[in-house]
N, C-alpha and C positions, 0 to 999 in steps of 0.2 A: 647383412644382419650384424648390429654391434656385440662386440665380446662382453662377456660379465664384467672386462676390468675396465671395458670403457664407460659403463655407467658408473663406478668409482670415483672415476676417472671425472666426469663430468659432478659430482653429486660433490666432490672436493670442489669443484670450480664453483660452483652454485653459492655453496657456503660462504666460499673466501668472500666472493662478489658481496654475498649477503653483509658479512662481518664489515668490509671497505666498506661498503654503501654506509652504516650506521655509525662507523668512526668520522666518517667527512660531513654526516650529517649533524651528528653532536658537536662535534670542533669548527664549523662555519659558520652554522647559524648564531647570527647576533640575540645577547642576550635576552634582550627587550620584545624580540618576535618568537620566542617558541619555549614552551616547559619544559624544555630537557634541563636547563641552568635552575629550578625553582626544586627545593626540599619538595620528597616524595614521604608522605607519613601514612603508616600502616592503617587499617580500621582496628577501631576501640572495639572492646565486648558489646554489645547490649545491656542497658539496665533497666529492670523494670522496679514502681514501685512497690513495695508490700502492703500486706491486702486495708491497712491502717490510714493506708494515705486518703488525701482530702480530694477528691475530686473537684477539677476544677468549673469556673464559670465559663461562660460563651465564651467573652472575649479574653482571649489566651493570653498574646503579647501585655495585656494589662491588667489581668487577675491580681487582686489584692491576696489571695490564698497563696500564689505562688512565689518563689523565693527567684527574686528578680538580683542578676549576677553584673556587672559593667567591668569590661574588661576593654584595655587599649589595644588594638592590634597593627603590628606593622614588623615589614621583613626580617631586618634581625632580631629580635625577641620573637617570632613566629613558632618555632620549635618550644620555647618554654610556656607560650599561649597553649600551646596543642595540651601539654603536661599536666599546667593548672586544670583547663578546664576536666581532662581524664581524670584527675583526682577528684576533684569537684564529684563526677558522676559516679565512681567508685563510693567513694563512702557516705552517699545519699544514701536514705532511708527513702524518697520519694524524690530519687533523680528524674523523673517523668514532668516532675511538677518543677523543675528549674529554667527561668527561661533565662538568655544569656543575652545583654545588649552590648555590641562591641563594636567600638570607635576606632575608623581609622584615620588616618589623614586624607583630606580631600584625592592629593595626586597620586593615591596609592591603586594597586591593581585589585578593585574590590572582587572583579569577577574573576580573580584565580583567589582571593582569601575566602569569598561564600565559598566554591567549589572545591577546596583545602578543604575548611571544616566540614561540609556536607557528604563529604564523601570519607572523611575517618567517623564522623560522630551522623551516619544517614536520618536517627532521628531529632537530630537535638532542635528543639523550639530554639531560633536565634534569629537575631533582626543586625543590620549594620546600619552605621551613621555617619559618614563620613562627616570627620573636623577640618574646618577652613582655617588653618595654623596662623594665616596670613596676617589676622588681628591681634594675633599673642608676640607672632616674632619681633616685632618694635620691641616690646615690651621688655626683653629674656635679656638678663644681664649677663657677662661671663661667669662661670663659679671654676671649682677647681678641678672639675672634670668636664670635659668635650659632651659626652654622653647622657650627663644632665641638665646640659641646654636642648635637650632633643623636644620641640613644640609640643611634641606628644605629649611631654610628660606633662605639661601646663593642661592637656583636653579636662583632667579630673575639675578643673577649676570653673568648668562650663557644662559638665553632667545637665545640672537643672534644667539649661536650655535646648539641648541635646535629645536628652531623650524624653518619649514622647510626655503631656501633662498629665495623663492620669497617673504616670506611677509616683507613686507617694511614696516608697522606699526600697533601695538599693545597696547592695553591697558590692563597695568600689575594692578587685583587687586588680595587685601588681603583675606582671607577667613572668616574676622569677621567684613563685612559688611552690608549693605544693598543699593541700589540706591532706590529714589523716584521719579528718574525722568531720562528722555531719556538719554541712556550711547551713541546715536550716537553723541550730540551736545559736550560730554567731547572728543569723539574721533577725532573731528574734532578740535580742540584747535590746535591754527595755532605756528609753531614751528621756524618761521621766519627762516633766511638766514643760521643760524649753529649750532642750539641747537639740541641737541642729545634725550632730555626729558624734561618731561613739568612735573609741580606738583605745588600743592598750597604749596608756601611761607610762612614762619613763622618769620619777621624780630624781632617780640618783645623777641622771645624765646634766652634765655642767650647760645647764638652759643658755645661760649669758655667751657661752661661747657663738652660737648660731647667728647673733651679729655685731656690729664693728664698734669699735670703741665711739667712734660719732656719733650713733645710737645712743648709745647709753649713758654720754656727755652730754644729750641735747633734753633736758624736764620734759618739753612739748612732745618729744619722741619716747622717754623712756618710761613716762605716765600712761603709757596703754596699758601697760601690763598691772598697773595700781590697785589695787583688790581684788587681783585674781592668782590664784595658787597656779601659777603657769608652768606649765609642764611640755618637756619633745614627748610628742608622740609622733609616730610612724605614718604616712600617708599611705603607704602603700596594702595596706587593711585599713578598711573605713565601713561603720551602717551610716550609712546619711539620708534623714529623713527630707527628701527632695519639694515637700510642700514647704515646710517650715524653711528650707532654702532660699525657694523662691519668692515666699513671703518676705524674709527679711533683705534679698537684694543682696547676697551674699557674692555674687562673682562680681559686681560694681566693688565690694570692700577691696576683697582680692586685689584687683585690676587696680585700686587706688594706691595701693600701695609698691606695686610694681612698677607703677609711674613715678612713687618718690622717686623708689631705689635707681631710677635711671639718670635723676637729678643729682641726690647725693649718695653715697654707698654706705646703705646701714645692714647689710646682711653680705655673708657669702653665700648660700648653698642653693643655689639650682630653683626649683617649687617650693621645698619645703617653709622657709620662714615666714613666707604671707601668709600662708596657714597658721601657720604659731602666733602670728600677732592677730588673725583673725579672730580664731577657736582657743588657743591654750588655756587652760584654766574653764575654760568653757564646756567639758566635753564631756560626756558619758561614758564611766570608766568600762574596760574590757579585760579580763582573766590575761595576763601576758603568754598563755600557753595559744594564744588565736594571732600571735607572731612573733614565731622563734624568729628574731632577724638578723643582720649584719653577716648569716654564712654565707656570702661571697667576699668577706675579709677587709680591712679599710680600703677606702679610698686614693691609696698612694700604691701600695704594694700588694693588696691581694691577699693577704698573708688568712692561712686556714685559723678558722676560727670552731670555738667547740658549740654544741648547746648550752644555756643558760638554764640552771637547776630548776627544777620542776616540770609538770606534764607536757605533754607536744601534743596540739591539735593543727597547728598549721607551721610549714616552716619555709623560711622565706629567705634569699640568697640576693639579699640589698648589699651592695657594698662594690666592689670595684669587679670579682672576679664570679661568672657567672657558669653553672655546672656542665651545661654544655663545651662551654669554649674547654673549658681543664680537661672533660674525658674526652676529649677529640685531640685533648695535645697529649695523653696520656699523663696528663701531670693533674688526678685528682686530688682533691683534698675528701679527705673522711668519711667527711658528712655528704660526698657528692653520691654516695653508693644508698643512699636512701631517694634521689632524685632520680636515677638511673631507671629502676622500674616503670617510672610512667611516662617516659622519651617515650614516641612513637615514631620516632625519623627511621625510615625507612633505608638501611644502607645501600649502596649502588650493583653492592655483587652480591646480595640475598635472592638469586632467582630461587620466584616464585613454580612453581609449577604449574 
C-alpha cells in the first residue's frame, strides 16, 4: 500500500511532466501550424440597443437603416482593429444595428481573423472580404516609411468593388483609432447634391508640400487642382457614398494616377496623394473633432504629440508611433492612457479561472 508522501510524491511528478509537456509544446511548434504564437484578446461586454433604435430590414448585411462600418484587417494592426471596433460598440446608442465589413488581404488567415473577432465580439453582424493586393502592388511607389507601402493600405481605394452592390454608404475607418462618441451621428454627415466623400478638412496644412516640385513645374499636372479650394484631408476617417463612387469610376481615376506616379514622381506619401488630386476641394466638410489625428507623432521620430483644441469624438494615432507598440515598450506617450482602456489583448500570465 503506497504512503501519503508517495502520492506527493507522484502528484509533483504529474505536474512537472504536465508543465514540460506544454513548454516543448509552445517552443516547437512552428508558427504557421498552431495558435499558441497568435494574440489571445479578451470578450468585450455585450451591447444592446436602447429601446429608440430603428429596427432593422430582412436583409441585414445590406440594411440601408443600418450604420455599415469597413475596416482593413491584418496581423499587426490586429490588436488596434480589436480596440476601434470596441469603441465603435461602446459608445453606440444602437450598436445592435452596426454592421462591420472588413477587408483582408487575400493570403491572410481569415479563418483565425473571423474566429478572433467572433469569439471577443460573439454577436457582432460582420462579413470578411478578402483583397487580391496583387493588382495594386505594381502600382505602390516607395514613400518615406516602409509601413505605408503596406497593399493594404491601397484596399480603401477599391471599397466600391469589394463590398457587396447594394450598400450605398459606408464609413471607412483606420485601424489606429478610437471613437468616444456615437459613429451613427458621423455616418449621417449629409454629402449634399455631388460629393462622393466627406472628411474633416485641414485648410492651414501646407497642401503643396504632398507632392514634388515636377508637379507643380508641369501646367498639364498642376491644373488639376484649378478651381478647386483643395485641401489635405485625412483618409483614415471617411463617409463615402459608394453609389455615387461607382457611378463616377472613381478607383479607374485613383489607379490613373498611380500609373503616372510610376512614370514620373509627382508625390511622396504612401495612398494619400491620389486621393487629394482625386477628391480635394471636392469634399463634404466634417467637424475636425471626428479626427483628432497625427497622435502616433511624425513620421521620422514618433515624437508625443498633444490634442488639437476643441472637442474629441474620435481620436486617431496616424503618424509613425502606434499606442500599443509604446505601452508594451513601457515608453507611453500621454495621450496613449486614453487608448489603453479599449486593448483587449489578453496577457500570457492573466490565468483565468
Amino acid at each position: 500500500m503506497p504512503k501519503p508522501h508517495d502520492h506527493d510524491h507522484l502528484h509533483r511528478h504529474h505536474l512537472l511532466l504536465l508543465l514540460f509537456l506544454l513548454i516543448t509544446a509552445t517552443n516547437s511548434a512552428p508558427a504557421s501550424a498552431t495558435t499558441t504564437n497568435y494574440q489571445r484578446f479578451k470578450e468585450a461586454p455585450q451591447f444592446y440597443n436602447s429601446p429608440a433604435c430603428p429596427s432593422l430590414d430582412t436583409n441585414e448585411m445590406c440594411s440601408h437603416q443600418a450604420v455599415h462600418v469597413a475596416m482593413t484587417l491584418d496581423a499587426a494592426y490586429l490588436r488596434g482593429s480589436m480596440a476601434a471596433i470596441f469603441s465603435v460598440l461602446q459608445h453606440s446608442s444602437c450598436p445592435q444595428n452596426i454592421r462591420f465589413h472588413f477587408i483582408p488581404s487575400a493570403t491572410a488567415n481569415h479563418h483565425h481573423l473571423r474566429l478572433t473577432i467572433s469569439r471577443s465580439f460573439p454577436s457582432l453582424k460582420f462579413q470578411i472580404y478578402p483583397y487580391d493586393s496583387s493588382k495594386v502592388s505594381g502600382l505602390i511607389s516607395t514613400s518615406i516609411r516602409s509601413a505605408l507601402d503596406c497593399p493594404l493600405n491601397y484596399a480603401r481605394n477599391y471599397l466600391a468593388n469589394l463590398l457587396p452592390p447594394c450598400l450605398s454608404r459606408v464609413v471607412y475607418l483606420d485601424s489606429d483609432l478610437v471613437l468616444v462618441d456615437d459613429i451613427a451621428k458621423l455616418a449621417a454627415t449629409p454629402l449634399g447634391d455631388r460629393s462622393v466623400l466627406a472628411a474633416p478638412e485641414y485648410c492651414n496644412a501646407n497642401f503643396t508640400s504632398y507632392f514634388t516640385p515636377t508637379f507643380w513645374s508641369n501646367p498639364t499636372l498642376s491644373l488639376t487642382f484649378a478651381g478647386r479650394k483643395a485641401c489635405y484631408f485625412n483618409t483614415g476617417v471617411m463617409v463615402i457614398d459608394l453609389q455615387r463612387w461607382r457611378q463616377g469610376d472613381y478607383t479607374t481615376k485613383i489607379i490613373e494616377w498611380m500609373e503616372l506616379q510610376k512614370r514620373i514622381r509627382i508625390y511622396e506619401l504612401g495612398s494619400l496623394p491620389p486621393f487629394l488630386l482625386v477628391f480635394a476641394g471636392n469634399i463634404a466638410p466634417v467637424d475636425h473633432r471626428w479626427n483628432q489625428h497625427g497622435l502616433g507623432g511624425d513620421n521620422y521620430r514618433g515624437l508625443c504629440r498633444n490634442l488639437h483644441p476643441g472637442p474629441v469624438s474620435l481620436l486617431h494615432w496616424s503618424g509613425k508611433g502606434k499606442p500599443w507598440v509604446r505601452l508594451d515598450a513601457n515608453r507611453p506617450c500621454p495621450l496613449d492612457a486614453l487608448w489603453a482602456p479599449y486593448d483587449l489583448l489578453q496577457t500570457p500570465f492573466a490565468l483565468e479561472s
